[in-house]
C-alpha atoms as one frame of an Amber mdcrd trajectory, in Angstrom:
protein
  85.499  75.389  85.241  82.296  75.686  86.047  79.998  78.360  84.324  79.041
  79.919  87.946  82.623  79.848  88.510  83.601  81.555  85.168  80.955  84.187
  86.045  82.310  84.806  89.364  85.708  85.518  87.789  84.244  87.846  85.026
  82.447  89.531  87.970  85.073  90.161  89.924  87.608  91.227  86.901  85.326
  93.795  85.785  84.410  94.920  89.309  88.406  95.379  89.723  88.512  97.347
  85.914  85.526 100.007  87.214  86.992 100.443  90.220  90.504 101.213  88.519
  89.493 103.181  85.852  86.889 105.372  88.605  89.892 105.510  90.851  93.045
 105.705  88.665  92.456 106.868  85.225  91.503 109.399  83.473  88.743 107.757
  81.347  88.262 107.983  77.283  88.321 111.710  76.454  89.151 112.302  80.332
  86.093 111.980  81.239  86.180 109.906  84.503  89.193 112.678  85.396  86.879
 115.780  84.686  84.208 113.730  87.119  86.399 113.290  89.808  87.482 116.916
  89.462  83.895 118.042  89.504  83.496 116.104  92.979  86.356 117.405  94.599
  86.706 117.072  98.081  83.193 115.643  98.859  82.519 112.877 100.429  81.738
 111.078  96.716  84.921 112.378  95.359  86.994 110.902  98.433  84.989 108.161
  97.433  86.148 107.825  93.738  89.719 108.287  94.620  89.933 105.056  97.009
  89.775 101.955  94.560  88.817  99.921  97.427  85.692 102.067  98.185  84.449
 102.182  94.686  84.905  98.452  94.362  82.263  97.502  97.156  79.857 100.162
  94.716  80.794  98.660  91.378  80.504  95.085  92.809  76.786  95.610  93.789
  75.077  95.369  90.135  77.775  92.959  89.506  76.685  90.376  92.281  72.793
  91.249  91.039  73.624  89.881  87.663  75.659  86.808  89.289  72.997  86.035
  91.466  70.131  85.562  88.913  72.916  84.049  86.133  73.520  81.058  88.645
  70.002  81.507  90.016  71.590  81.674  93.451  68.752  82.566  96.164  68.138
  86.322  97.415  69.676  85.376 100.549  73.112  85.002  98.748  73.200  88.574
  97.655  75.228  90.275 100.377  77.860  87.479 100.572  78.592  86.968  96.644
  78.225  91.421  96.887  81.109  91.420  98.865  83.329  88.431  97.620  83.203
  90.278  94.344  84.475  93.372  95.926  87.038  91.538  98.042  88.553  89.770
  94.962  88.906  93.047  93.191  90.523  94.435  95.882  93.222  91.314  96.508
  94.045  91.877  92.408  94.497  95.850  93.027  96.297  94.952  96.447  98.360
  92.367  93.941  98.924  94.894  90.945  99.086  98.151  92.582 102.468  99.901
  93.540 101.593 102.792  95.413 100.754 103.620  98.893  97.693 102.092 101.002
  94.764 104.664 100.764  94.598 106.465 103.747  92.988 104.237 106.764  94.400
 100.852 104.810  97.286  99.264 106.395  98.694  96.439 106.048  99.915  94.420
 108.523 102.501  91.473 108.400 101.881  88.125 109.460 103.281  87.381 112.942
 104.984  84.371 114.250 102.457  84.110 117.192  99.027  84.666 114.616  98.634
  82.515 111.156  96.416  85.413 109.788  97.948  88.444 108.656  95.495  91.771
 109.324  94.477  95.057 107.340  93.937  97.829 109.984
């Protein structure tokens, strides 16, 4: 494996581990629960409940440090910012057994389309 390769992976496990533990968890000492408490229903404590939401955030210094680590061009910022966040959210998609947040749903690959959709 190559090291930009490796780097993409740590990028996008530790984008998925913020965006749990912002989302999820309480936090050491509850900390991250006493934060989201604090934010109640505002717009950035909708956000932190929504791992998929905090995940495009966390993702963002992430793909900063990926970019100049594989000295990737400028240009390559917003794709690699989002691939990071997309990644996290396939392993919460792949680990999580709850409910969709609201607005997320999943729909099922047809017969007539090879591509299955998220509404």
């Amino acid at each position: 494996m190559s090291k930009a390769v490796a780097a993409f992976v740590v990028a996008v496990l530790a984008t998925w581990r913020i965006s749990r533990l912002v989302a999820k968890e309480d936090g050491p000492f509850d900390l991250v629960l006493r934060a989201r408490a604090r934010a109640g229903t505002s717009v950035l404590g909708r956000l932190m409940d929504c791992p998929y939401c905090v995940s495009v955030w966390a993702a963002l210094p992430l793909a900063g440090w990926l970019i100049r680590r594989s000295r990737l061009s400028a240009a390559d910022v917003v794709p690699v910012w989002l691939a990071i966040s997309a990644g996290a959210c396939l392993i919460e998609q792949a680990t999580s057994d709850g409910p969709q947040p609201d607005g997320v749903e999943v729909v099922e690959q047809s017969s007539e389309s090879p591509v299955g959709r998220v509404r």
